[in-house]
N, C-alpha and C positions, 0 to 999 in steps of 0.2 A: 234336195227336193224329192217327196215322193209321191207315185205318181199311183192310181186306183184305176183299174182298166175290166172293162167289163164284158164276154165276150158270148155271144146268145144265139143261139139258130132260129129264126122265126120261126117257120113252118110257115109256107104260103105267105110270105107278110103278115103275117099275125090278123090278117083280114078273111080270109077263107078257111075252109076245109080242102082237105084232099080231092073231093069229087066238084071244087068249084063255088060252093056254095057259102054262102054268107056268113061268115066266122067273126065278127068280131072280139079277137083275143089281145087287141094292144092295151086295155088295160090291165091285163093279168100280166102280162111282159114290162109292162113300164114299173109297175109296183114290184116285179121282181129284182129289174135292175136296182130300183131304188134301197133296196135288200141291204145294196152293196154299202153303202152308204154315201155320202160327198163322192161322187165317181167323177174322172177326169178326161178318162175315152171309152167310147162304147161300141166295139166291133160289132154290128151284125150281121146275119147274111139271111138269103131269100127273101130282101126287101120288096118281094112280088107287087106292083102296081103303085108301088110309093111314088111315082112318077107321075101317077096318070094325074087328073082333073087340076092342072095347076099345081102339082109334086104338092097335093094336101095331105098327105102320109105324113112325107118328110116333115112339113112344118107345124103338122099333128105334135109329131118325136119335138122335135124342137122345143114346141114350147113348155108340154108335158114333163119335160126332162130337163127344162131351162140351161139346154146347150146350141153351139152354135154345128152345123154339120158342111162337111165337103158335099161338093158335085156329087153325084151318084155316077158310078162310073158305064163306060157301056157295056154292053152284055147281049149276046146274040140267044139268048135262055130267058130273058127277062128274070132270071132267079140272081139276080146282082148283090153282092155285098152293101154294105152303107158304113158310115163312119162318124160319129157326133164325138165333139170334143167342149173341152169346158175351157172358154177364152180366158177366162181371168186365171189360170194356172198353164195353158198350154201356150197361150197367144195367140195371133194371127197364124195362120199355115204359109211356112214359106215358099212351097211347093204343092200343085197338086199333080201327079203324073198319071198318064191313062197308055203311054205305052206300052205297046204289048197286050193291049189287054184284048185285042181281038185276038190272041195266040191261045185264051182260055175260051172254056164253055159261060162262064159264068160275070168274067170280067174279076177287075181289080185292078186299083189307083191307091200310085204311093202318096200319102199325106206326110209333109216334112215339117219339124217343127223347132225351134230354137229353145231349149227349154237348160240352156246353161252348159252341157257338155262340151269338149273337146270340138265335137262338129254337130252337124243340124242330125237331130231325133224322126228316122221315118219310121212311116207305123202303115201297115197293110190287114184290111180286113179281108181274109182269105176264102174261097169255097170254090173246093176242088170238082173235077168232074168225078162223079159218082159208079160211073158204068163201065170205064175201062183204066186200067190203071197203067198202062203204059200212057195214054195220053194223061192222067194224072200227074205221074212222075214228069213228062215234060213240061207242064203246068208248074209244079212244084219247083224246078228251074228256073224257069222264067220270074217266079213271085221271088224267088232266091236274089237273083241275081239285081233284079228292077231295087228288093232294099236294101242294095247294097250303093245305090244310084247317088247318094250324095254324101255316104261316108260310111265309116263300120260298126255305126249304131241305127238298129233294127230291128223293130217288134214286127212279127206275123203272127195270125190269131184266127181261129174261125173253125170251120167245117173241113178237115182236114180227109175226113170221109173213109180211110186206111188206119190200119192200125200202126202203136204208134211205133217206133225205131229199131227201141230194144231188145234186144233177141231176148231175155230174161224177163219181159214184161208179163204180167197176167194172161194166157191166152183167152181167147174174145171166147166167147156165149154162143158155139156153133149151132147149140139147136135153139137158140130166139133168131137164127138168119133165116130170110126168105133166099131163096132157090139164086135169083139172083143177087143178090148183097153177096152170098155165099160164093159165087162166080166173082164176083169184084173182088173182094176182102181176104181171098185165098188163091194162092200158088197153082198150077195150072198142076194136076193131079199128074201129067205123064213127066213133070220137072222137077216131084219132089217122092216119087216111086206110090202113088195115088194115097199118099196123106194128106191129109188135113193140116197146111200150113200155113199162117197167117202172109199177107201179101204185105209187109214192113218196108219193099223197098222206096214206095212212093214218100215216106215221113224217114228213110235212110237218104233220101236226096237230100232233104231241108239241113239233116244232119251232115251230109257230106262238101252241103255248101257254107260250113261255118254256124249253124244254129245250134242253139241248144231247149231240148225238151224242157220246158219249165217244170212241169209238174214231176216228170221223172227226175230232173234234177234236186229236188226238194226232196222228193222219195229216197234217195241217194242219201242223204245228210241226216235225214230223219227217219225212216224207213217206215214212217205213216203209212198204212196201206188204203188207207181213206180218200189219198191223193191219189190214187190210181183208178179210181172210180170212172163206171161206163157213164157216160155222157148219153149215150144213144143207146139204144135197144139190145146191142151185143158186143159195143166194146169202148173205147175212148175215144172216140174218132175224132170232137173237138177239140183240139189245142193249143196251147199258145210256143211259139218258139222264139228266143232272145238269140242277139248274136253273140257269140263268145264274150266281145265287151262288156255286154250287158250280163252276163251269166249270174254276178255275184250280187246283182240288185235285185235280183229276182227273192222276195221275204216273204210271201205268203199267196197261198192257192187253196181255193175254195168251192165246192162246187154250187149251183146256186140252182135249188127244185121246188121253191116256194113261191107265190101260188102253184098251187097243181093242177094242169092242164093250159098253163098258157102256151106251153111247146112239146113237139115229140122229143126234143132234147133239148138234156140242163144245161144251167148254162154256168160261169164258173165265173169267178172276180179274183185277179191278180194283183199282186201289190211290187210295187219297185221302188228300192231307196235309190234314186240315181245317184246319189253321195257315193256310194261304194264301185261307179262305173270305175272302167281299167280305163285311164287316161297316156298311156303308153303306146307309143307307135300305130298313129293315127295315120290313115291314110287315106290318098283319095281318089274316086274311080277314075279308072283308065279305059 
């Protein structure tokens, strides 16, 4: 089975602008996931006000996209992730989990699905706090460990907001940073003798909890450097991480910036042959 996964930063909900103001940009966002082509799951984040007037956002997404979507999870930011899936390939969800999710700025619920493997397939649509990156990296923890919640197959995907692992990755675009992105996204100047050093540990947790860099890991095998493309204004900050399991299904990364202007950042479509998952010493949380 393989599976087409779509993963997109609204900006404001694809309804506004930055200062508030009346933006409708979800047709430029739907037309772009459709980009992907027949897509299976669709991570987004900053689903801003998809909840309000009868959650008509969401069932805007729904039908424009002819997917079925999880709960929206809760979020003390109102900048929440969202989640659509395509029933007739994914199935019902057999789990939807919201634990923990007050431990984030922004929330996040694990969606778990049966889709043939060894044990049930979760999948989390991620977005990290932006502004401090030790509460990031504990965030990045939490989403770590929650999909790991019903076995050791596990997609995370989103706004990952840090750069990405790698110590050998592209360094970011230090002068497209604003003053504070630049305080986020870099090493604390008296901890690294006051260079300019990328802050990798918040996407070294994801790494250090069993994930693997999708995009970098294809960069690896193929050494495209097209897959290493900024996502965001100064560096890759969205992306997707599989768990070790999943590492070798990982077959194609793309980034996705057609139409132009539906977001401040691109957005990217993933492909997974889950035929080639590691079905070897499954286990299950404790």
């Amino acid at each position: 089975m393989e599976l087409t996964v779509v993963v997109q930063n609204l900006s404001h909900g694809g309804l506004r602008n930055g200062s508030g103001d009346p933006e409708d940009r979800w047709p430029l966002l739907a037309e772009r996931i459709r980009t992907a082509g027949p897509v299976d799951l669709v991570l987004v984040q900053e689903a801003v006000d998809w909840d309000r007037y009868g959650h008509r956002q969401l069932g805007r997404a729904m039908r424009d996209l002819d997917m079925d979507a999880t709960p929206l999870p809760p979020s003390s930011s109102g900048y929440r992730p969202a989640l659509l899936y395509r029933k007739e390939t994914m199935g019902r969800w057999l789990h939807w989990n919201t634990d923990f999710s007050h431990k984030t700025t922004h929330g996040f619920g694990v969606a778990v699905f049966d889709v043939g493997l060894p044990a049930p397939l979760s999948v989390v649509s991620a977005h990290l706090d932006p502004h401090d990156s030790d509460i990031a990296r504990s965030e990045a923890k939490y989403i770590a460990t929650r999909g790991y919640r019903y076995g050791p197959y596990a997609l995370i995907a989103g706004d990952i907001n840090y750069p990405p692992a790698a110590a050998d990755h592209p360094q970011p675009a230090y002068e497209e940073m604003r003053p504070y992105n630049r305080a986020a996204r870099t090493r604390l100047p008296s901890e690294v003798g006051g260079r300019l050093v990328p802050e990798r540990r918040v996407a070294e947790k994801l790494e250090q909890s069993g994930y693997v860099d999708a995009a970098w890991h294809l960069f690896q095998k193929s050494g495209d450097k097209q897959l290493l493309a900024r996502t965001g204004t100064d560096d890759r900050i969205d992306q997707a991480w599989v768990s070790t399991p999943l590492r070798d299904t990982v077959t194609e990364y793309r980034l996705l910036d057609s139409p132009a202007g539906a977001s401040d950042h691109r957005g990217f479509a993933l492909r997974l042959d889950l035929s080639k998952a590691m079905a070897d010493g499954v286990w299950a949380y404790r």
